[in-house]
C-alpha positions as CSV (number, residue, x, y, z in Angstrom):
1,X,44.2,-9.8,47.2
2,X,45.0,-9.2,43.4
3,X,48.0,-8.2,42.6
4,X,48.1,-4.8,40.4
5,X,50.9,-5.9,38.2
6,X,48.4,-8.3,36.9
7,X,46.1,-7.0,34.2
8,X,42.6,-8.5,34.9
9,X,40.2,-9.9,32.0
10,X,37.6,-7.5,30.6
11,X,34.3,-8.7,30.7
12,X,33.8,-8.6,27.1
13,X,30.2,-9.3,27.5
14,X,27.9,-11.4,24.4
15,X,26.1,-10.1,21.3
16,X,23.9,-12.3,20.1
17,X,22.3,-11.9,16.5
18,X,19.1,-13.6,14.9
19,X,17.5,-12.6,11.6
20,X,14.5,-14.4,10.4
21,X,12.2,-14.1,6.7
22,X,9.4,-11.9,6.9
23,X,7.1,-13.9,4.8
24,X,5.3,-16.7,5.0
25,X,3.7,-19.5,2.9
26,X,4.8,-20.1,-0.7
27,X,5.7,-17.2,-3.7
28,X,7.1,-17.5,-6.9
29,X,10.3,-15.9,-6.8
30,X,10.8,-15.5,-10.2
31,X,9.4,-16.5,-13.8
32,X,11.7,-17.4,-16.6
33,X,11.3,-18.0,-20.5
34,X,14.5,-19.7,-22.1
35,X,14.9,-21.3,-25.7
36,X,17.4,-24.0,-25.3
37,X,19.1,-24.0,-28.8
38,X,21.2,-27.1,-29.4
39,X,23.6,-27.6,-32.7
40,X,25.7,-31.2,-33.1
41,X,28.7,-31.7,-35.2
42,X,30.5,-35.0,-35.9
43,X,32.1,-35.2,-32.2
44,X,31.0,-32.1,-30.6
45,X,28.1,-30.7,-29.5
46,X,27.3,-27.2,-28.7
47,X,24.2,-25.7,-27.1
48,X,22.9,-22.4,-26.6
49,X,20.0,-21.5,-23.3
50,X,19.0,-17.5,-23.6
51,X,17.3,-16.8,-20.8
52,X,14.6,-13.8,-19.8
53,X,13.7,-13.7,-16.0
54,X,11.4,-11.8,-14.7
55,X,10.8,-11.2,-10.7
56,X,7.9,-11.0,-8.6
57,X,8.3,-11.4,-5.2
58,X,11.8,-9.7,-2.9
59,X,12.5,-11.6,0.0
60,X,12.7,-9.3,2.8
61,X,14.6,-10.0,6.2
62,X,15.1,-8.8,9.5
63,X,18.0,-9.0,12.6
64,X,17.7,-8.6,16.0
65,X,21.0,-8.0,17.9
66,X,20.9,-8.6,21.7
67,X,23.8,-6.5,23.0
68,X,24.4,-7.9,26.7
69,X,27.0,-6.5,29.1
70,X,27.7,-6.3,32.8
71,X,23.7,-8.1,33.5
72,X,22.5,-4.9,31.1
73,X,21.1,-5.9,27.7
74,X,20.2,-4.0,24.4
75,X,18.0,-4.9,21.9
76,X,18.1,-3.3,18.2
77,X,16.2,-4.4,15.1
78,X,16.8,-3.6,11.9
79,X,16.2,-4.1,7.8
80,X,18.4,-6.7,7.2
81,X,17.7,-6.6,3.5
82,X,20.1,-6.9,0.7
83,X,20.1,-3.6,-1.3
84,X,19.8,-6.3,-4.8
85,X,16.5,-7.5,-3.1
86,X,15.3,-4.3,-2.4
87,X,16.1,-3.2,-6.2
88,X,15.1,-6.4,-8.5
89,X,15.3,-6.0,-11.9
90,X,14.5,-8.0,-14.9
91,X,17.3,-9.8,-16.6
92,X,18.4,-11.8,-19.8
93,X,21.4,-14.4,-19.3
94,X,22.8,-17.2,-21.9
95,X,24.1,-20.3,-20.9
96,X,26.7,-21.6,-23.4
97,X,27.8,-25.4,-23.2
98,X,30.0,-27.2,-25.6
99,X,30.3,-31.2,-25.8
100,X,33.1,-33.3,-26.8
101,X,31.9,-36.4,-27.3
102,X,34.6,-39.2,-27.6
């Protein structure tokens, strides 16, 4: 007999969640043009990378969650895409090093 004062567990149930890549094979992702510009002093060195890249291919995704409670389950899929991969863009970057050499 249970005892009412006692609060009983809830059957919290599972949720279970797998997203996989919708393509297959091998794409370039991207193509980049850079200039690595390099300048040396007596001890230091300092360098200089612009960087253009241009992409080709997004990388699109979806999830499956499995909802199970009580011996019911629910399945819903959905576009698990980033909004940045759904909205590439070209972009230009520098990469700045300086060198101290001792």
């Amino acid at each position: 007999m249970k005892n009412p004062q006692i609060k009983q567990p809830i059957n919290a149930g599972t949720l279970q969640s797998t997203t996989t890549v919708d393509q297959k094979g091998f794409k370039f992702l991207d193509m980049e043009l850079s200039l690595p510009i390099s300048y040396d002093l007596e001890n230091w060195n300092i360098s200089l990378t612009p960087t253009f890249a241009k992409p080709f291919n997004k990388i699109t995704t979806t999830s499956v969650n499995t909802i199970s409670l009580n011996g019911a389950s629910n399945k819903v899929t959905v576009n698990s895409t980033p909004y940045s991969e759904n909205h590439l863009a070209t972009i230009f970057f520098l990469d700045l090093g300086i060198t101290y050499k001792f």
